[in-house]
N, CA and C atoms as a LAMMPS dump frame, in Angstrom:
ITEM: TIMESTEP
0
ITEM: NUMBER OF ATOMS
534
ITEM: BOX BOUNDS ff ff ff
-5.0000000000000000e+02 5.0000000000000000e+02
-5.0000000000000000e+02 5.0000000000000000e+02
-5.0000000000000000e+02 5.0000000000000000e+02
ITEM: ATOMS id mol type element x y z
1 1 1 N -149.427 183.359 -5.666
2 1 2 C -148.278 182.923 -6.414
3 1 3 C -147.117 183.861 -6.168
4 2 1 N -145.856 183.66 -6.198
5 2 2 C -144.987 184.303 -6.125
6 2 3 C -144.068 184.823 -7.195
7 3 1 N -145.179 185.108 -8.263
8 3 2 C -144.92 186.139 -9.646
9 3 3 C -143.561 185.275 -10.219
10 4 1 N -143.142 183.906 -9.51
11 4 2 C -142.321 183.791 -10.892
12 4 3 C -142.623 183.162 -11.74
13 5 1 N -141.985 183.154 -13.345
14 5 2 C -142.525 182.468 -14.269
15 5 3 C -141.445 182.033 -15.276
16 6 1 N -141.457 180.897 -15.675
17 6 2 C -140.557 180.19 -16.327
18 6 3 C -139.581 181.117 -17.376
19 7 1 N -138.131 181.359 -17.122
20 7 2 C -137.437 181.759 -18.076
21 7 3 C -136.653 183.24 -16.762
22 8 1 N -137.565 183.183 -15.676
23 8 2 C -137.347 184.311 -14.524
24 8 3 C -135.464 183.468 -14.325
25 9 1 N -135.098 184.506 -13.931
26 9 2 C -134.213 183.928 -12.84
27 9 3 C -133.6 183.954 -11.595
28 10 1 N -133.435 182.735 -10.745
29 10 2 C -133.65 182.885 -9.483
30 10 3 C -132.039 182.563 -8.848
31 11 1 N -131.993 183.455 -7.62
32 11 2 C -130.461 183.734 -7.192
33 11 3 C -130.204 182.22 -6.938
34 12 1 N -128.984 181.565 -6.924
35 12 2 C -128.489 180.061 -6.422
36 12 3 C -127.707 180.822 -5.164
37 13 1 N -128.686 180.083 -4.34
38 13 2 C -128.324 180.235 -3.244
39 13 3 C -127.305 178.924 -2.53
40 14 1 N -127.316 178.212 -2.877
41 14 2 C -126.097 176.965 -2.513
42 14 3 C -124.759 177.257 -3.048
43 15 1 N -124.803 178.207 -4.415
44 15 2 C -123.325 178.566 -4.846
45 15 3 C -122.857 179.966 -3.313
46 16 1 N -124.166 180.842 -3.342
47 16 2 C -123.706 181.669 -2.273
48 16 3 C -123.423 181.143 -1.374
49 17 1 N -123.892 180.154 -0.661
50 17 2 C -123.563 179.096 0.951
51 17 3 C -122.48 178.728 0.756
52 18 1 N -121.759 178.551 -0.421
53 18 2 C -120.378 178.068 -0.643
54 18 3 C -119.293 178.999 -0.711
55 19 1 N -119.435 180.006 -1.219
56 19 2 C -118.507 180.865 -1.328
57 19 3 C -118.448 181.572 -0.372
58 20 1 N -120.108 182.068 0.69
59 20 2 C -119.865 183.17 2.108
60 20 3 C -118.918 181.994 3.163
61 21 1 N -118.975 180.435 2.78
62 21 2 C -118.888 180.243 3.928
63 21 3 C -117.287 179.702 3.938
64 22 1 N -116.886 180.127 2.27
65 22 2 C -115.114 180.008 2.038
66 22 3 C -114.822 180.861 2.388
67 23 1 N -115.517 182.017 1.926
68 23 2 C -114.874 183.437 2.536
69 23 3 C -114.392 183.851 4.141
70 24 1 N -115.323 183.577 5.02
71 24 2 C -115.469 183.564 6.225
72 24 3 C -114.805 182.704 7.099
73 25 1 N -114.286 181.101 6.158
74 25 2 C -113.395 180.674 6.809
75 25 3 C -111.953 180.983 6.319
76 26 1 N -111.574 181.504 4.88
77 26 2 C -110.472 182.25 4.392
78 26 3 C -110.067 183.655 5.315
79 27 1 N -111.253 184.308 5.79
80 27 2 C -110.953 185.552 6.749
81 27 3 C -110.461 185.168 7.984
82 28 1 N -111.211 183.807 8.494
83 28 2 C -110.349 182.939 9.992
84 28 3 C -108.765 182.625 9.988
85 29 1 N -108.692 182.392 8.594
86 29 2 C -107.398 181.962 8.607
87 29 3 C -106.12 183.141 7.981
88 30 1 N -106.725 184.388 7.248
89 30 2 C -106.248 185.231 7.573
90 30 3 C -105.724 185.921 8.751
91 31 1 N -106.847 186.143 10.101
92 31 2 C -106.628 186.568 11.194
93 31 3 C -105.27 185.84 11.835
94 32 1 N -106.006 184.515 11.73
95 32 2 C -105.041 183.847 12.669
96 32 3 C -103.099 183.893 12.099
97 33 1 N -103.332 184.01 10.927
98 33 2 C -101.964 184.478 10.123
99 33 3 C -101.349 185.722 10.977
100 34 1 N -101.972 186.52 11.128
101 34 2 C -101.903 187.631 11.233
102 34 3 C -101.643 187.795 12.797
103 35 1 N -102.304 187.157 13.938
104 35 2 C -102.063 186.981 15.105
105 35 3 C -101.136 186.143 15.548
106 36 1 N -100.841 185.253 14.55
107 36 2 C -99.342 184.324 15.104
108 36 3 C -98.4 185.265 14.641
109 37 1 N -98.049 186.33 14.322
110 37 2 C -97.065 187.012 13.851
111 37 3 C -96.871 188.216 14.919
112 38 1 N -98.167 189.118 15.121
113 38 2 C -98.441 190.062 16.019
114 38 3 C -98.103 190.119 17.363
115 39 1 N -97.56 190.994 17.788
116 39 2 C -97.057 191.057 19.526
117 39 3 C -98.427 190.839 20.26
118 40 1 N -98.876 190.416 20.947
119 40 2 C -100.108 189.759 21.169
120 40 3 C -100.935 191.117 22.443
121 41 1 N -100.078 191.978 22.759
122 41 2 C -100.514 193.279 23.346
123 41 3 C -100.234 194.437 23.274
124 42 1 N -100.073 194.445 21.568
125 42 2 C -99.707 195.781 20.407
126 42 3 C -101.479 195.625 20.097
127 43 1 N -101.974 197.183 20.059
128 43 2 C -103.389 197.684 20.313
129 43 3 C -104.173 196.634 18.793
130 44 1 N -103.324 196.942 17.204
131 44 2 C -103.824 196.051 16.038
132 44 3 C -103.948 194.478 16.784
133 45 1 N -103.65 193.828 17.076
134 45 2 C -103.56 192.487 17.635
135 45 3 C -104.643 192.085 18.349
136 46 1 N -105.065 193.742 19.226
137 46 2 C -106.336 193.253 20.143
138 46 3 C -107.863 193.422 19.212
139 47 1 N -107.421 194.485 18.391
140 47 2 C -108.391 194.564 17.166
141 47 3 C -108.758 193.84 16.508
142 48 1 N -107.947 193.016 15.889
143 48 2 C -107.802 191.81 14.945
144 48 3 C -108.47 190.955 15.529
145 49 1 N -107.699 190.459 17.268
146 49 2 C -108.775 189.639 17.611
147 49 3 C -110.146 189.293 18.155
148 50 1 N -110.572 190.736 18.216
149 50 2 C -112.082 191.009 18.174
150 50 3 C -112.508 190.303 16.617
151 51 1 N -111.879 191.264 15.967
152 51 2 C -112.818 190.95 14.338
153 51 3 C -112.44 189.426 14.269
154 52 1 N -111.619 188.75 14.857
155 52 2 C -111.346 187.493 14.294
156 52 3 C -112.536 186.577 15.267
157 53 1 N -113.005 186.992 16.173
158 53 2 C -114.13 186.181 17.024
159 53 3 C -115.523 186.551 16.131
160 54 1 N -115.279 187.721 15.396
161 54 2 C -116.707 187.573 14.577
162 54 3 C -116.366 186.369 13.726
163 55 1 N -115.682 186.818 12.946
164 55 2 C -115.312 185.906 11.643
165 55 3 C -115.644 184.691 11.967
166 56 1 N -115.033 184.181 13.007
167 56 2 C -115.324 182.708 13.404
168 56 3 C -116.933 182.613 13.906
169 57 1 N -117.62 183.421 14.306
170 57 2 C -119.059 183.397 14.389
171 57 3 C -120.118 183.04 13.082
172 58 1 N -119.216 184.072 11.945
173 58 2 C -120.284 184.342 10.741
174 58 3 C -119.667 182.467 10.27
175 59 1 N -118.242 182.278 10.535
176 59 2 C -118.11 180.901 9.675
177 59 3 C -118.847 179.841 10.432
178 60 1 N -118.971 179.459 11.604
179 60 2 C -120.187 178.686 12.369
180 60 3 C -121.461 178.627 11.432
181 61 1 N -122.182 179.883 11.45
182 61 2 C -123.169 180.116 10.806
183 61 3 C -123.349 179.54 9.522
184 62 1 N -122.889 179.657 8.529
185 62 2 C -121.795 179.272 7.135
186 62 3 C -122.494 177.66 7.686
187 63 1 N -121.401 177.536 8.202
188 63 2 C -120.879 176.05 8.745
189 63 3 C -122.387 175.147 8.844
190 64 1 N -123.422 175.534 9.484
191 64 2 C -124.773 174.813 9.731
192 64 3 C -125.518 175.112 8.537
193 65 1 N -125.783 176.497 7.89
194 65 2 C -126.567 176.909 6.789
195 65 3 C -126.253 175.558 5.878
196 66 1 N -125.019 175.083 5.788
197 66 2 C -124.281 174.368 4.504
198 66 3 C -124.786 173.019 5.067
199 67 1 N -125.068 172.561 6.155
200 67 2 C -125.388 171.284 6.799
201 67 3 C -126.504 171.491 6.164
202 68 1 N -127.716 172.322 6.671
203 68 2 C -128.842 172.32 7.082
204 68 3 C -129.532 172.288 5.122
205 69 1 N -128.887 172.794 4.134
206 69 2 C -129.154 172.694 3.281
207 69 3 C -128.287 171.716 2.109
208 70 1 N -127.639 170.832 2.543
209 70 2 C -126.759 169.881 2.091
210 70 3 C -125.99 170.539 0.819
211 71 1 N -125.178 171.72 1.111
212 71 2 C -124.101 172.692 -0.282
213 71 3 C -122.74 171.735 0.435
214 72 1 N -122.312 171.12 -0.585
215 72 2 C -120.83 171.059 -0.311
216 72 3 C -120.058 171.864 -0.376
217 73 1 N -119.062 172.118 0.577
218 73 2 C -118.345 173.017 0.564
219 73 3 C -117.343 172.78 -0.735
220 74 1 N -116.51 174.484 -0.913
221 74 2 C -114.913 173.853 -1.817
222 74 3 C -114.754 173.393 -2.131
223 75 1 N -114.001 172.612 -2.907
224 75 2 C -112.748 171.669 -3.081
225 75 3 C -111.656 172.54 -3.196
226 76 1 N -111.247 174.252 -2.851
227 76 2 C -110.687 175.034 -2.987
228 76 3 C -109.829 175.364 -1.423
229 77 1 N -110.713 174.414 -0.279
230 77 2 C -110.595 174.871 0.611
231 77 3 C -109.234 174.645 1.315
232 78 1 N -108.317 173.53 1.303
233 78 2 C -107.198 173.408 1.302
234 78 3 C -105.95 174.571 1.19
235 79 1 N -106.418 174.812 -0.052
236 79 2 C -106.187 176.262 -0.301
237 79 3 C -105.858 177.554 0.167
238 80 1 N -107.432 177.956 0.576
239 80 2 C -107.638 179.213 1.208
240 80 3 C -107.139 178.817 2.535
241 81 1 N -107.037 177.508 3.427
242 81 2 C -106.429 177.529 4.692
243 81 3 C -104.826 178.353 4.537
244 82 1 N -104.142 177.803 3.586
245 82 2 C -102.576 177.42 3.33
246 82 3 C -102.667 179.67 2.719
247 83 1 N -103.528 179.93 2.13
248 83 2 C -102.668 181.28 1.186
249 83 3 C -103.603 182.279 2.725
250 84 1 N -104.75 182.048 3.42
251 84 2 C -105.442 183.024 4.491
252 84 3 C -104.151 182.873 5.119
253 85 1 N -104.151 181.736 5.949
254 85 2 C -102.591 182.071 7.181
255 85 3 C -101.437 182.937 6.462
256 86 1 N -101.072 182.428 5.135
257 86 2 C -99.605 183.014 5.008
258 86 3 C -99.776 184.447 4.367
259 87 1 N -101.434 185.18 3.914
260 87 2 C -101.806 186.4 3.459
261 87 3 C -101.231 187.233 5.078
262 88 1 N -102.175 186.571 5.592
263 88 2 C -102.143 187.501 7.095
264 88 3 C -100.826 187.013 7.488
265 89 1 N -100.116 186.371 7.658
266 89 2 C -98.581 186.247 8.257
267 89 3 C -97.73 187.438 7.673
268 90 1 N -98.061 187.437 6.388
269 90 2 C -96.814 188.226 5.547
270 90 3 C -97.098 189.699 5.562
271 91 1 N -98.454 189.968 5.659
272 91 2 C -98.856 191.234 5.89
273 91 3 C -98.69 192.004 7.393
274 92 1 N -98.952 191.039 8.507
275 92 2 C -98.444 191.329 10.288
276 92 3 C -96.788 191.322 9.409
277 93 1 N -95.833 190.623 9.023
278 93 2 C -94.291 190.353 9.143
279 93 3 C -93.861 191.865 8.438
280 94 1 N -94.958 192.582 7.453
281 94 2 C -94.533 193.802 6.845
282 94 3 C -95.159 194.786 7.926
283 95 1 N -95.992 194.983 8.739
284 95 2 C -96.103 195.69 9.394
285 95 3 C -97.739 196.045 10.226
286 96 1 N -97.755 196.367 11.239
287 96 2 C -99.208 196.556 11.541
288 96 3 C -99.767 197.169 10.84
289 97 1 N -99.451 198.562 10.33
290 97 2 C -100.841 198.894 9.122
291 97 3 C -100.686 198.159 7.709
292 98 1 N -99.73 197.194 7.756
293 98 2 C -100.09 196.365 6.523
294 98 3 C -101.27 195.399 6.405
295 99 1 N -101.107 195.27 8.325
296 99 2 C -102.054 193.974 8.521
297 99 3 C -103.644 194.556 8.546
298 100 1 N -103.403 195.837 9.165
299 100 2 C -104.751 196.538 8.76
300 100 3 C -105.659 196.772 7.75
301 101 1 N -104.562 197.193 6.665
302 101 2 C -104.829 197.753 5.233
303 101 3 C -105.163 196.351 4.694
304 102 1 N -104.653 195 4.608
305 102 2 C -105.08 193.579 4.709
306 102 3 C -106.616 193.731 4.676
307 103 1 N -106.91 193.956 6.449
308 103 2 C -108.338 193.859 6.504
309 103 3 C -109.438 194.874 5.568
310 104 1 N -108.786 195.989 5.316
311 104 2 C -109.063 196.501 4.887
312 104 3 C -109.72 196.357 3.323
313 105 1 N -108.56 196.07 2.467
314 105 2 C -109.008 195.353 1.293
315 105 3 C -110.169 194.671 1.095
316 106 1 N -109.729 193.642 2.053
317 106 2 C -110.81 191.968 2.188
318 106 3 C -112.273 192.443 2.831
319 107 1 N -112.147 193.402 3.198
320 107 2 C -113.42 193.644 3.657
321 107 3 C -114.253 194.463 2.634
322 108 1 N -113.615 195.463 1.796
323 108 2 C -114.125 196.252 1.027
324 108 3 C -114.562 195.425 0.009
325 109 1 N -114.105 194.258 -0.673
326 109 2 C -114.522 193.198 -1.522
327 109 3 C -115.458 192.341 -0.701
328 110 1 N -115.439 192.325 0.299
329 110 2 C -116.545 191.598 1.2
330 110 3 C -117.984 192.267 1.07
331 111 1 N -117.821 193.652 0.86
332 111 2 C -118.859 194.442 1.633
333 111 3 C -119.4 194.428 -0.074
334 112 1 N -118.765 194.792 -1.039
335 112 2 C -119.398 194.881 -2.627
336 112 3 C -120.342 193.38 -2.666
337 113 1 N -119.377 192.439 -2.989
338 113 2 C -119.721 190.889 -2.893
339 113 3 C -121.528 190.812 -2.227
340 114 1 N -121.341 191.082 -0.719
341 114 2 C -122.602 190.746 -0.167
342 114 3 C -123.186 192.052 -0.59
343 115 1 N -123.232 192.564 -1.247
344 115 2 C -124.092 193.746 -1.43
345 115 3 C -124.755 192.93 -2.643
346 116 1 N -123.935 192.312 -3.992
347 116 2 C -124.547 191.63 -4.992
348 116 3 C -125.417 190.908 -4.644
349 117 1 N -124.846 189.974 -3.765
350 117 2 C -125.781 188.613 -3.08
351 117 3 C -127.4 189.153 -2.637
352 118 1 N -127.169 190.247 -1.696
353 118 2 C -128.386 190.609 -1.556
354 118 3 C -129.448 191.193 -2.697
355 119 1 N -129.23 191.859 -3.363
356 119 2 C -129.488 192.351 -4.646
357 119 3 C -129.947 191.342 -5.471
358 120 1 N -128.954 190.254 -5.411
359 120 2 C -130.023 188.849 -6.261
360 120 3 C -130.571 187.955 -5.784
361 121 1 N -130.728 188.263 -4.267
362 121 2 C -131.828 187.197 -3.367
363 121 3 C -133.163 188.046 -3.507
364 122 1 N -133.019 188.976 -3.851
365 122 2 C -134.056 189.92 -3.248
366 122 3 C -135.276 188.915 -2.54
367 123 1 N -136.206 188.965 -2.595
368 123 2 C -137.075 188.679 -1.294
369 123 3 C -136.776 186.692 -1.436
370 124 1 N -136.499 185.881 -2.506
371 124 2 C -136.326 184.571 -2.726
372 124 3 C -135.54 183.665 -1.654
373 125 1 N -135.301 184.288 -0.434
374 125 2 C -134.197 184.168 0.72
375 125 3 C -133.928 184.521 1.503
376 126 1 N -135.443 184.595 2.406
377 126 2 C -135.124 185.753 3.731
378 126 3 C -134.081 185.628 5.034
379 127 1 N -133.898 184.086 4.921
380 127 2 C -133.146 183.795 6.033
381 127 3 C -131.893 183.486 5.653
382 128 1 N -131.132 183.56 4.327
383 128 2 C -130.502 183.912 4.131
384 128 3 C -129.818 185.349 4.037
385 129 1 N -130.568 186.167 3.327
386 129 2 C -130.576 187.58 3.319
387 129 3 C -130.357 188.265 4.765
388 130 1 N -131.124 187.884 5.401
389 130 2 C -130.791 188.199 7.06
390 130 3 C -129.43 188.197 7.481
391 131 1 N -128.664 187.018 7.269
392 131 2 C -127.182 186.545 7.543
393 131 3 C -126.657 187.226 6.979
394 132 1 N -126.695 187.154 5.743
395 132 2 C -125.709 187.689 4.648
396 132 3 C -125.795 189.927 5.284
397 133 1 N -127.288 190.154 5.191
398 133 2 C -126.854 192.003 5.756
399 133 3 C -126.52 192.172 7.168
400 134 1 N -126.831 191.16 8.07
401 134 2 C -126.154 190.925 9.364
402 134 3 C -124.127 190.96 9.848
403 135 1 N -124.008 189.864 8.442
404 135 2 C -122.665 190.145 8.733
405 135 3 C -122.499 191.066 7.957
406 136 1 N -122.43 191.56 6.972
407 136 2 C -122.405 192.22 5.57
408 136 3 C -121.687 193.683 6.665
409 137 1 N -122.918 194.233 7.374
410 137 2 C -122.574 194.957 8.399
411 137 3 C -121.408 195.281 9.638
412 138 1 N -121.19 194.009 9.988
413 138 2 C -119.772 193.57 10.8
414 138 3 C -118.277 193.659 9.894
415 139 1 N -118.939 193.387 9.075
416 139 2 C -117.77 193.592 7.68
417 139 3 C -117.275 195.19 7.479
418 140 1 N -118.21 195.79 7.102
419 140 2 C -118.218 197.007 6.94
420 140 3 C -117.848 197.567 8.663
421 141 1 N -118.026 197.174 9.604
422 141 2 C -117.193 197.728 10.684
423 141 3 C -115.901 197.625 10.953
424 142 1 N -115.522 195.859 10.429
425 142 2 C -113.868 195.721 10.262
426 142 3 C -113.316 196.993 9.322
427 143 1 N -113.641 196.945 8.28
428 143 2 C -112.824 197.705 7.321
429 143 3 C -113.001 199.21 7.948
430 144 1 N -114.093 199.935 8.586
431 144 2 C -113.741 201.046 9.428
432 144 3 C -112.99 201.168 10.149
433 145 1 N -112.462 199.997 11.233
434 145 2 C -111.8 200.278 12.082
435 145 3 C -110.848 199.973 11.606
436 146 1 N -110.104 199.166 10.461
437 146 2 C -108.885 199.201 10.184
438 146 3 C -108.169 200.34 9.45
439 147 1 N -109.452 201.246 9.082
440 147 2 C -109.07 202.133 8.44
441 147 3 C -109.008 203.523 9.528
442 148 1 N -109.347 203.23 10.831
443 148 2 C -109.405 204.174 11.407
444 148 3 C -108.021 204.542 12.524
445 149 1 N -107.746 202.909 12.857
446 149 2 C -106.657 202.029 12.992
447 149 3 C -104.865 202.238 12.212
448 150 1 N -105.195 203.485 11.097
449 150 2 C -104.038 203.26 10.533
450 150 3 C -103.662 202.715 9.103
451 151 1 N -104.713 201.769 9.045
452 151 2 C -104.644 201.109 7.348
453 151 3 C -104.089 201.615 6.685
454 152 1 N -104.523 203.584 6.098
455 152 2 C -104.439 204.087 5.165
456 152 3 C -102.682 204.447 5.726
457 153 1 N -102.156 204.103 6.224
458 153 2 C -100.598 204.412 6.712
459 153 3 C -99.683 203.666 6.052
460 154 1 N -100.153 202.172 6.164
461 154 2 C -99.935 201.087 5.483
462 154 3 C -98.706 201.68 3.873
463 155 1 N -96.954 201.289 3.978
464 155 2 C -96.407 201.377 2.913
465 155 3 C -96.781 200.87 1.828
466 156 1 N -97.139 201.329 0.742
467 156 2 C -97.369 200.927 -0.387
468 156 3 C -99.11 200.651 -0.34
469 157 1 N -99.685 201.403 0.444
470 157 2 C -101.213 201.477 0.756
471 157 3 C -101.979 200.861 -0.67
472 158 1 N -101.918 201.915 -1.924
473 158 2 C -102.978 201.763 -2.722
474 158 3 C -102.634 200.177 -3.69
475 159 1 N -100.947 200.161 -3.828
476 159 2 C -101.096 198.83 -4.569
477 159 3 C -101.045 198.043 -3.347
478 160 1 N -100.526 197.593 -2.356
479 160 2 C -101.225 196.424 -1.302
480 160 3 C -102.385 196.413 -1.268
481 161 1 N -103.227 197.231 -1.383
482 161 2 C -104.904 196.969 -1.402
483 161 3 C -105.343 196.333 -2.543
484 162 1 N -105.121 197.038 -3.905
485 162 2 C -105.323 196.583 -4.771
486 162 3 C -105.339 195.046 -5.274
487 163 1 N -103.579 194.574 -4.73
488 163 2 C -103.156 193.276 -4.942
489 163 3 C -104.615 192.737 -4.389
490 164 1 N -104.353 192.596 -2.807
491 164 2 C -105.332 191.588 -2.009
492 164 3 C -106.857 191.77 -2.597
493 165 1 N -107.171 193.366 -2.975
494 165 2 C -108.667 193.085 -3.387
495 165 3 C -108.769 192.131 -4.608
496 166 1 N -107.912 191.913 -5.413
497 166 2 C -107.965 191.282 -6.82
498 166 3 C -107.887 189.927 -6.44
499 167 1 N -106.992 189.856 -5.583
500 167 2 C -106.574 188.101 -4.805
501 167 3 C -108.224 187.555 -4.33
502 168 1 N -108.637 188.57 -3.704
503 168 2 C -110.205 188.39 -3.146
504 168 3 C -110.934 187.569 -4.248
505 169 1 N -111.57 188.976 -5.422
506 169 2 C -112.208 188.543 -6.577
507 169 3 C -112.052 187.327 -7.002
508 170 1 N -110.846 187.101 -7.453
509 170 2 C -110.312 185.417 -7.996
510 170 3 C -110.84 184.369 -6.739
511 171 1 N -110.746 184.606 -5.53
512 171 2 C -111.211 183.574 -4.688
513 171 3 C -112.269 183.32 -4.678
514 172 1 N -113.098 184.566 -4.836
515 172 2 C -115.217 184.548 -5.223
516 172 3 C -115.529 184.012 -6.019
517 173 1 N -114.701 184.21 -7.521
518 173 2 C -115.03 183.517 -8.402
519 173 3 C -115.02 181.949 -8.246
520 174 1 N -113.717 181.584 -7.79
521 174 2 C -113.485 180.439 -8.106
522 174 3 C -114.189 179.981 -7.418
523 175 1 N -114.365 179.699 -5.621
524 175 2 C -115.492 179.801 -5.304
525 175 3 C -116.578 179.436 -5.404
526 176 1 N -116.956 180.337 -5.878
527 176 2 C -118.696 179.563 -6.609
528 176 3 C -118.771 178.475 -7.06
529 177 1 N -117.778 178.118 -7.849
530 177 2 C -117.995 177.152 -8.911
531 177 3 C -116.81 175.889 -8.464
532 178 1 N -115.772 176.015 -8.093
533 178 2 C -115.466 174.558 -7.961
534 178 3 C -115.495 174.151 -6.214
């Protein structure tokens, strides 16, 4: 038996399939914000578009998990297309370590986030759990290199982070649930 017993409770993993796989396409459309703005062979630009070929990897992934287990996506998603592009537009239009410090934020709320997720799959989700510390990891490399990159240079560093990490939260939340 697998020790659970009525009144236990077990992680919802279809609310997580919904929200990693808003997130991941909200981070696509960040990048790409961020690269239609960027001199396209200024060194942040070539960075960005590394991390932006993951992003679009982990959202693929997202993308079939959500098939393969019938989670509807969003109804938020409209949304996150329209505020990811114009987050990352406005942040490249203020400056490359804005656009850094950007990633920066979003990743540090990325990296808490899937840290929860894992924590309440514990063993109930291995092939989820896999994905989720797989990218979880790639995540935590964006936000190094943006921080290594300059981020912390970024004018108005601690409240621009702040803003976007809070902008994050509200998107997780909502997220889940509608």
């Amino acid at each position: 038996m697998s020790g659970w017993r009525p009144g236990d409770r077990r992680a919802d993993s279809g609310s997580m399939v919904r929200v990693d796989q808003a997130g991941e396409y909200g981070a696509t459309r960040i990048y790409a914000g961020q690269l239609a703005v960027l001199r396209s062979n200024c060194p942040e630009a070539k960075l960005i578009a590394r991390m932006a070929t993951q992003e679009e990897r982990h959202l693929a992934r997202f993308d079939r998990v959500m098939a393969e287990r019938r989670v509807r996506p969003t109804l938020l998603q409209p949304l996150w297309n329209v505020a990811g592009f114009a987050l990352g537009a406005t942040t490249a239009l203020m400056s490359e370590e804005a656009a850094l410090a950007c990633t920066d934020a979003v990743e540090t709320e990325i990296d808490r986030h899937y840290r929860r997720q894992l924590d309440d799959l514990g063993d109930d989700d291995p092939e989820l759990a896999r994905d989720i510390a797989e990218f979880r990891a790639e995540e935590l490399e964006h936000r190094d290199s943006a921080r290594e990159a300059g981020a912390t240079k970024a004018v108005g560093y601690p409240l621009l982070t702040a803003a976007i990490r809070g902008g994050c939260k509200a998107a997780i939340a909502l997220s889940k649930r509608i």
